[in-house]
C-alpha positions in Angstrom: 18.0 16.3 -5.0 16.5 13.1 -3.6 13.1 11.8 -3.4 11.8 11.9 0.5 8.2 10.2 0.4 5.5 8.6 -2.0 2.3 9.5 -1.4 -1.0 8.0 -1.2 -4.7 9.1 -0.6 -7.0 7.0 1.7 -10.3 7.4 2.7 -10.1 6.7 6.5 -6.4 7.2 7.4 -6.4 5.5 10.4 -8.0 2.4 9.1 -5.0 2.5 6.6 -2.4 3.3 9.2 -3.4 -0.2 10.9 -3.2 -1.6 7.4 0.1 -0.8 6.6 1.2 -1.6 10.5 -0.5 -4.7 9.9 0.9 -5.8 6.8 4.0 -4.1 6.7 5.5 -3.2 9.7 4.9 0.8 9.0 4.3 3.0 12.2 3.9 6.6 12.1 6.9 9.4 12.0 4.2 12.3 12.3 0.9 12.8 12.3 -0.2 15.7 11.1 -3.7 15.8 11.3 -5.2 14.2 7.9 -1.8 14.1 6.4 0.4 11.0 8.1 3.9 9.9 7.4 5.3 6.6 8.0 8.6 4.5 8.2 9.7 3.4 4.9 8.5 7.7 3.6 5.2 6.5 2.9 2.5 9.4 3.1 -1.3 8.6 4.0 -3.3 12.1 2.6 -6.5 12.6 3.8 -8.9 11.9 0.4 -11.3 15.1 2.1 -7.8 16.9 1.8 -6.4 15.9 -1.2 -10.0 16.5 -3.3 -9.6 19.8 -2.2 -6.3 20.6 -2.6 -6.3 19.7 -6.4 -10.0 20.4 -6.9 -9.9 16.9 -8.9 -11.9 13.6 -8.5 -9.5 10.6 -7.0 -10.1 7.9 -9.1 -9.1 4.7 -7.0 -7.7 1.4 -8.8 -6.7 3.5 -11.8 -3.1 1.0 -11.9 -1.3 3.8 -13.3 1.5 2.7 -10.1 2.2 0.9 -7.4 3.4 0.5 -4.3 6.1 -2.6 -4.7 7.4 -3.8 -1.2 10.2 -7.5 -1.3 9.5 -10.1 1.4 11.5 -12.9 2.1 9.3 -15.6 2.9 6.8 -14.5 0.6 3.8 -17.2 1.6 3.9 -16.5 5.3 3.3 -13.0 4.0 0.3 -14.1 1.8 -1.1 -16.3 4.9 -0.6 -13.2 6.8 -2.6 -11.1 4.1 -5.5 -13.6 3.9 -5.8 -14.2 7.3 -5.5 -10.2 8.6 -7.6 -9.1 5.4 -9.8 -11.9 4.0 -11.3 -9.8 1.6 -8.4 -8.2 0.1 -9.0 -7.8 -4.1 -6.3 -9.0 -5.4 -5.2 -8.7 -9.0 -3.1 -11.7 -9.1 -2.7 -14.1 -6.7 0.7 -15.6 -5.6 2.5 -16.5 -9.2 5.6 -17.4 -10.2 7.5 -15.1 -13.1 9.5 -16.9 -15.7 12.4 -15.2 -14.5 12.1 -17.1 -11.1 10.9 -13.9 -8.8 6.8 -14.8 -6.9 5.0 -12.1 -6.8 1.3 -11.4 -5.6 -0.6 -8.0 -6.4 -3.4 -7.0 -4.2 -5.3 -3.4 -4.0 -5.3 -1.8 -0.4 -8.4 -0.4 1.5 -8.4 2.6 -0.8 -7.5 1.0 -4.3 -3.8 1.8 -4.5 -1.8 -1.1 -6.3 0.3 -3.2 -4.1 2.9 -5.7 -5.7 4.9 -8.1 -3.1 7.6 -9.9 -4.4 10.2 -12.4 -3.4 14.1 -10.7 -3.7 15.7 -11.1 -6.8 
């Protein structure tokens, strides 16, 4: 067995699917109508869909995960943040660990936990 995709619940899945383009390089595999996969197995659910589906409230920036992505040149990729998506919330900006590794941690569109680090 072997894990195919993560997935992740927006609110307006095309606004996310430029997002993730945007930021990340992502383009779509399949779109298949309110549920859209992506390079890298990321999944973008519908929120409408997903509410249904598990006939539960979504409950965005709940930081129970993230999404954890490793950039080389880490503070292009912050400029590139900043100036794509000025009012990004982050939940830490661009820090250095003592072990050496910068990371930055920023919530996307819908509230999902992002974490960009340098490669170890």
């Amino acid at each position: 067995m072997k894990l195919k995709n993560v997935l992740i619940v927006v609110k307006d899945i095309e606004k996310s699917k430029k997002f993730y383009h945007d930021l990340f390089g992502m383009d779509v595999v399949l779109d298949n109508d309110g549920n859209m996969i992506l390079t890298e197995g990321l999944v973008l659910q519908d929120a409408k869909i997903w509410s249904t589906f598990l006939e539960k409230d979504i409950i965005p920036k709940n930081n129970s995960c993230e999404l954890y992505f490793e950039e080389q040149d880490i503070e292009a990729f912050v400029e590139k943040l900043e100036r794509l998506y000025p009012s990004v919330e982050y939940v830490n900006r661009l820090m250095t660990h003592s072990w050496g590794q910068r990371v930055v941690r920023f919530y996307d569109l819908d509230g999902n936990l992002i974490e960009v680090g340098s490669p170890l």
